[in-house]
C-alpha positions as CSV (number, residue, x, y, z in Angstrom):
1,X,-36.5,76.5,202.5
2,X,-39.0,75.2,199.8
3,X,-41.7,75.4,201.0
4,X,-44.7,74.8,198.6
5,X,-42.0,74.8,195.7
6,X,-43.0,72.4,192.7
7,X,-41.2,68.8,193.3
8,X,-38.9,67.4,191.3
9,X,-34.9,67.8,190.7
10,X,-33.6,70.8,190.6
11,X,-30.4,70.5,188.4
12,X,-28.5,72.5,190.9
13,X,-29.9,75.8,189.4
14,X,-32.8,78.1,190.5
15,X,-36.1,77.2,189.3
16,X,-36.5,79.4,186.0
17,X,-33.2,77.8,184.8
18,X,-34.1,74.4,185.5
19,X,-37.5,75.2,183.7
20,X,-35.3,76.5,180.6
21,X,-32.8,73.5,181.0
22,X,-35.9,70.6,180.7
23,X,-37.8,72.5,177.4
24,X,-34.3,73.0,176.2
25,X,-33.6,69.1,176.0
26,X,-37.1,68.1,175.2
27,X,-36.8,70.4,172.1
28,X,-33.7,68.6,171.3
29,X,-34.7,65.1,172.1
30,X,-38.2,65.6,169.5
31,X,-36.0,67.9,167.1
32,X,-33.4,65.0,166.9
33,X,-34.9,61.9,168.4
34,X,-31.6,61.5,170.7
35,X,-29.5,63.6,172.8
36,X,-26.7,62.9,174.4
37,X,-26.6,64.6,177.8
38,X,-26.2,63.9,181.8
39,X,-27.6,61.1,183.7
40,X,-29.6,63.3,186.2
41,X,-30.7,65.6,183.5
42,X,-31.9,62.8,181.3
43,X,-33.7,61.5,184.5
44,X,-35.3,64.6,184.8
45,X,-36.6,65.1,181.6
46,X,-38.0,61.7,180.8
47,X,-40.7,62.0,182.8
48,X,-41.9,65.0,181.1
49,X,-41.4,63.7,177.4
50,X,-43.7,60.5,178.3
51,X,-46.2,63.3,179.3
52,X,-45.7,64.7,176.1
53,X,-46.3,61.5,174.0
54,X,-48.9,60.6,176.0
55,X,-50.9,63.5,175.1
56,X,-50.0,63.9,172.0
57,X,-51.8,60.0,172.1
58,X,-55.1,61.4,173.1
59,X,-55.0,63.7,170.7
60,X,-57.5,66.8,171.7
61,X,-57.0,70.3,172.1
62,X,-56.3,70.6,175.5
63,X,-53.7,67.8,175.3
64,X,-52.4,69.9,172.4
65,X,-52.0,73.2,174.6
66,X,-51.2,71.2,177.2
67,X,-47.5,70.3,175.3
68,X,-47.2,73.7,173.7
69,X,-46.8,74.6,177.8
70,X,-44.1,72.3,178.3
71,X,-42.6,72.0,174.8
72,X,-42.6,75.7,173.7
73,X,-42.2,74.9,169.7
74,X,-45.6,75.0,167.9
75,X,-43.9,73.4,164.9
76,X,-42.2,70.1,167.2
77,X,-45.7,69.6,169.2
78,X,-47.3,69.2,165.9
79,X,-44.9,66.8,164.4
80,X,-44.9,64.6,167.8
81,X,-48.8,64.5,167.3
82,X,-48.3,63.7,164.1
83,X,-46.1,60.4,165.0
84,X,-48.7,59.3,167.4
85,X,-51.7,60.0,164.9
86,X,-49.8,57.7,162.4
87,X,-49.4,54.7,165.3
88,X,-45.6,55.3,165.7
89,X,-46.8,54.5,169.7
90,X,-49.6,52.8,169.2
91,X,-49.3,49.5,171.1
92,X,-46.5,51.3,173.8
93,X,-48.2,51.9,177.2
94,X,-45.7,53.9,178.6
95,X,-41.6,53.8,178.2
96,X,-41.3,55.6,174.8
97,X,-37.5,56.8,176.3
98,X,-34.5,55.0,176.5
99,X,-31.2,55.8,178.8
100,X,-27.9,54.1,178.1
101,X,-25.0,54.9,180.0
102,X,-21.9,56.1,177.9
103,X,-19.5,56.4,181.3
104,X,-17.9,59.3,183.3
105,X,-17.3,62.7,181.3
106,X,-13.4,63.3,181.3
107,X,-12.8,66.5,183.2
108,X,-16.1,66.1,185.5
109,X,-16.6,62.6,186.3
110,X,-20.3,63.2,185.7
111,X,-22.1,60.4,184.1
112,X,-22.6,60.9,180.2
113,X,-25.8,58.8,178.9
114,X,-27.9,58.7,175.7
115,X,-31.4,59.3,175.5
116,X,-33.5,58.6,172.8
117,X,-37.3,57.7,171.9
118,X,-38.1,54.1,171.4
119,X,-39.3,53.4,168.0
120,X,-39.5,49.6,167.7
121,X,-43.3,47.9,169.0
122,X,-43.6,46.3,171.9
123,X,-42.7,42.1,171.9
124,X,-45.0,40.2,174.3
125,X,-43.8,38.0,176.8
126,X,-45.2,35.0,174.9
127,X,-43.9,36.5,171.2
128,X,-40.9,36.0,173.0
129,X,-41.0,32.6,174.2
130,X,-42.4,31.1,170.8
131,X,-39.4,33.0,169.1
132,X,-37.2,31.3,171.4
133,X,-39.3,27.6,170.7
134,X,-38.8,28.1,167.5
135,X,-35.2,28.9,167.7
136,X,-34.4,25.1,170.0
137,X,-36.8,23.5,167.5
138,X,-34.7,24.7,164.3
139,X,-31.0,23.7,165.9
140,X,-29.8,20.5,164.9
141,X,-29.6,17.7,167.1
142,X,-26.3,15.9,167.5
143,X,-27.7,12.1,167.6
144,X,-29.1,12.7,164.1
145,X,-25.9,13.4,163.0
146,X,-23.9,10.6,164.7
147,X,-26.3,8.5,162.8
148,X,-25.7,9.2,159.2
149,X,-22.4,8.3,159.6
150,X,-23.2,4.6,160.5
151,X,-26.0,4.3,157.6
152,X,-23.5,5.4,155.2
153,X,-20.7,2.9,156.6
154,X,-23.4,0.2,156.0
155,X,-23.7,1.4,152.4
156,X,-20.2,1.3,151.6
157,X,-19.9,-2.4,153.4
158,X,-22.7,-3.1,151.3
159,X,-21.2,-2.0,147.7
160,X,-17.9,-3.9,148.7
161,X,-19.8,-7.2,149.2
């Protein structure tokens, strides 16, 4: 039994591999910005690399030794708090991964995905509906066009008279 065990998934290996397997990817997901690795895994370690960004956000010294513990790479947490000084999350409350399923692995059947860090800023709900305004407002409506037509046939009559 686990009793008083930490929570979380345990990636069907005893709990100092697991802890090897998450620093592992959350090396290679800051050393590369995307890995491409299983769906449970990915799960796993997302929660972990928000932590990471999140403190790396605030900025102090504990949130500093706080990811070396669960990074492990002096040189990676300083680059991560690095991106954050600069703004690269500035207006992102959260979400700074992205998992996109690639399909089934061929001789497994276990679900391959991609997981990355979101770079682009955040688009507000009503960014999003003036882009779209804008977008109806700029399309061409058909009546106009059924109309020049007829003005230029009244021309023409015109010139022949």
């Amino acid at each position: 039994m686990r009793h008083n065990k930490k929570r979380g998934m345990k990636l069907g290996t005893d709990a100092s591999h697991t802890k090897a397997i998450k620093k592992s990817l959350i090396q290679a997901l800051f050393t590369n910005d995307r890995i491409k690795t299983l769906d449970v895994r990915a799960k796993a370690v997302r929660g972990e690399v928000d932590k990471v960004i999140t403190w790396a956000k605030r900025g102090d010294l504990h949130a500093r030794r706080l990811a070396m513990a669960k990074v492990g790479n002096a040189e990676l947490v300083r680059e991560v708090f690095d991106k954050a000084a600069q703004g690269m999350w500035a207006d992102r409350n959260g979400g700074y991964t992205r998992i996109m399923k690639l399909g089934p692995r061929k001789g497994d059947a276990s679900e391959v995905v991609i997981l990355e860090l979101v770079t682009e800023p955040v688009q507000s709900k009503a960014s999003n509906k003036k882009a779209k305004a804008t977008k109806v407002a700029a399309a061409p409506v058909k009546e106009e066009e059924t109309e020049a037509p007829a003005e230029e046939t009244e021309q023409t009559e015109e010139a022949a008279e």
